[in-house]
N, C-alpha and C positions, 0 to 999 in steps of 0.2 A: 580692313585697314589696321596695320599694326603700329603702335607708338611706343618704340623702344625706350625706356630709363633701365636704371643699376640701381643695385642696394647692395649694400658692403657684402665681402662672402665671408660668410657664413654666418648671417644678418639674420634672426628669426623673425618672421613676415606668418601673415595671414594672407592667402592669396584666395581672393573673389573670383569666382565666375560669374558674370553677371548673364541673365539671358530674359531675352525677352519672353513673354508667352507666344505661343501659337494664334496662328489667324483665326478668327472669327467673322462671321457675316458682317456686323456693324465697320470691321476691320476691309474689308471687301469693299462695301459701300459709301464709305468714308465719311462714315457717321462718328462723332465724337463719344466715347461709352463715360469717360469719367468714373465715378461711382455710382451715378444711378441709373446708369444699365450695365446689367451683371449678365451676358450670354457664355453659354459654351460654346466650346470650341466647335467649328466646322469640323468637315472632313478634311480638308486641307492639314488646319491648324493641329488636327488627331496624330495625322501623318506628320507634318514635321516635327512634331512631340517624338513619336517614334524612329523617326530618325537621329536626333540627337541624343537620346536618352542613352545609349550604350557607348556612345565616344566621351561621353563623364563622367563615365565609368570605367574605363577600358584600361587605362594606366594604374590608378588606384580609387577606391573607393573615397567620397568624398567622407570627411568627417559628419559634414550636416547638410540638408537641403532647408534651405528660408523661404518661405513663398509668401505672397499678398495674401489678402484672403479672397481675393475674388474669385470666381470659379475661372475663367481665362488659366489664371494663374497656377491656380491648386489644380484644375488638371493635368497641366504639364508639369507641374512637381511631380505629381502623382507618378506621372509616367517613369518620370525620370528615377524615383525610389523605389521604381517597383523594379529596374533595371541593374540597380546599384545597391539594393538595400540599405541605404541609408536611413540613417531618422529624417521626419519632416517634420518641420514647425511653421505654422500660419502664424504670422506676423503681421500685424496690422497697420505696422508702423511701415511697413514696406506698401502702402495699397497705392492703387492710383491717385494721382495728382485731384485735388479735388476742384471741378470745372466748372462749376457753376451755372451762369446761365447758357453758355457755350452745351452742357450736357444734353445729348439726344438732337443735334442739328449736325449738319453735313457740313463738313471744314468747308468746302469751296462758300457756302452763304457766310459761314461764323468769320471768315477774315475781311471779305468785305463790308462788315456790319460796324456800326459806330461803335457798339458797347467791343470789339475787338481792338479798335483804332485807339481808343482808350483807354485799353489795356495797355496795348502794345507801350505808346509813347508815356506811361505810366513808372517803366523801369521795375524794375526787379522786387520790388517792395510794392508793389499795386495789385493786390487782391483783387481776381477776378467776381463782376459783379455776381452776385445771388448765394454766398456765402462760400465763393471760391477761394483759394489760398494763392499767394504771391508766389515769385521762384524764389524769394528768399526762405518762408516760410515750409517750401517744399524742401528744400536744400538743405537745411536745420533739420526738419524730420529725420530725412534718410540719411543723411551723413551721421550725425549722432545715434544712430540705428546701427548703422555698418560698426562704426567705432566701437561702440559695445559688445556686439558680435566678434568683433578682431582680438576684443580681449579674451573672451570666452573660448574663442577657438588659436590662440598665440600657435604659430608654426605649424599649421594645416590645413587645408584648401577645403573650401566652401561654398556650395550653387545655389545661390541668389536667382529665385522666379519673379522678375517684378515688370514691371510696364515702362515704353519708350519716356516719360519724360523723367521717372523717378530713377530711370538707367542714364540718362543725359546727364540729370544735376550731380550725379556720383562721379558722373564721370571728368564733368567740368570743374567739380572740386579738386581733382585728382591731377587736371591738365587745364587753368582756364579756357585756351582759345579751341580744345581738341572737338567739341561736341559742336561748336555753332555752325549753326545751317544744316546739319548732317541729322539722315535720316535713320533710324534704326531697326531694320525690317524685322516680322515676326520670327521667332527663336536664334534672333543673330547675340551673336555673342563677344559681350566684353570683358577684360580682363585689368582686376586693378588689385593690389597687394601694399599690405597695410606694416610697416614695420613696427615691430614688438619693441623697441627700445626706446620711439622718438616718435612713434602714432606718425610717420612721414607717408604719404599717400605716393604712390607711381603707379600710372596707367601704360602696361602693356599692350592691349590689342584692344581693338573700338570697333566696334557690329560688323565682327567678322561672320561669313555666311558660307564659306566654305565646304561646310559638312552640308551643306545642303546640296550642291555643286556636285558633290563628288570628290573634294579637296582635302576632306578632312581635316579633324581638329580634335585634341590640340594636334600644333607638331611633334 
């Protein structure tokens, strides 16, 4: 899906790729990993690492690759640096969303369960029970994360390895209503661009999956 906005020409911007990690088992099973379960990738999740790895490269070299620290994560960085030779930096501030008691249960039981109901109708600011973090709390993390890195990297493109919710709340910063309801499949890819003059956020493309299709990306 793409979500076109403008930035003045010849606007100096920091433009993010953002990408999810590859599938994993738990990802298959539809088991919640959070942080306290750390798998590697399947075969699957191997493959589409490998697949993407050379179309974010192919145009130009990125300046940096940022990855979570999770291993999900940092293997498809991996891939993707080994493709493009870029530097990588484990990031910690990029990691998954922290899940609390939801970690290591199967989403179909975790949303018909009270402690979910709870959350939910809790709003944005309700800490998930067992020392999980709000979406306000998660949205603070990674946006002031990104902003940092936009500075460091002013007028050069940058691939972001992080996980579907910490890729949503970027993105809903970016575009409020762009991310609700929508699903972010593994190594789909968004795109949001940060301008140098006025820290203004515009989200381009939202878990686009094309390169996996056969469609290729970028355009």
């Amino acid at each position: 899906m793409a979500v076109r906005r403008s930035m003045a020409h010849g606007e100096k911007v920091t433009k993010f790729i953002l990408l999810r990690h590859g599938e994993t088992d738990c990802n298959l099973e539809g088991i919640i990993q959070g942080r306290m379960m750390d798998p590697e990738l399947n075969k699957t999740g191997r493959r589409q690492a490998d697949m993407v790895a050379p179309l974010l490269s192919k145009e130009a070299k990125p300046a940096a690759i940022y990855s979570s620290d999770m291993k999900r994560a940092v293997q498809t960085a991996q891939t993707i640096a080994a493709a493009s030779g870029s530097h990588l930096v484990i990031d910690r501030e990029l990691t998954e969303m922290h899940m609390g008691v939801f970690q290591g249960r199967n989403i179909d039981d975790v949303i018909t369960s009270e402690a979910y109901k709870a959350f939910a109708r809790g709003g944005r600011d309700q800490e998930i029970p067992g020392g999980g973090e709000s979406l306000n709390q998660l949205s603070e993390r990674c946006v002031s994360r990104l902003n940092a890195i936009a500075k460091k990297h002013n007028g050069e493109w940058v691939v972001v390895v992080s996980h579907e919710m910490v890729i949503k709340e970027i993105c809903r910063h970016a575009d409020p209503t762009s991310s609700d309801g929508r699903k972010f499949p593994n190594t789909s890819i968004s795109v949001v661009h940060i301008s140098g003059s006025d820290g203004r956020w515009i989200l381009e493309k939202l878990g686009d999956v094309g390169h996996l299709t056969g469609d290729g990306f970028p355009p």
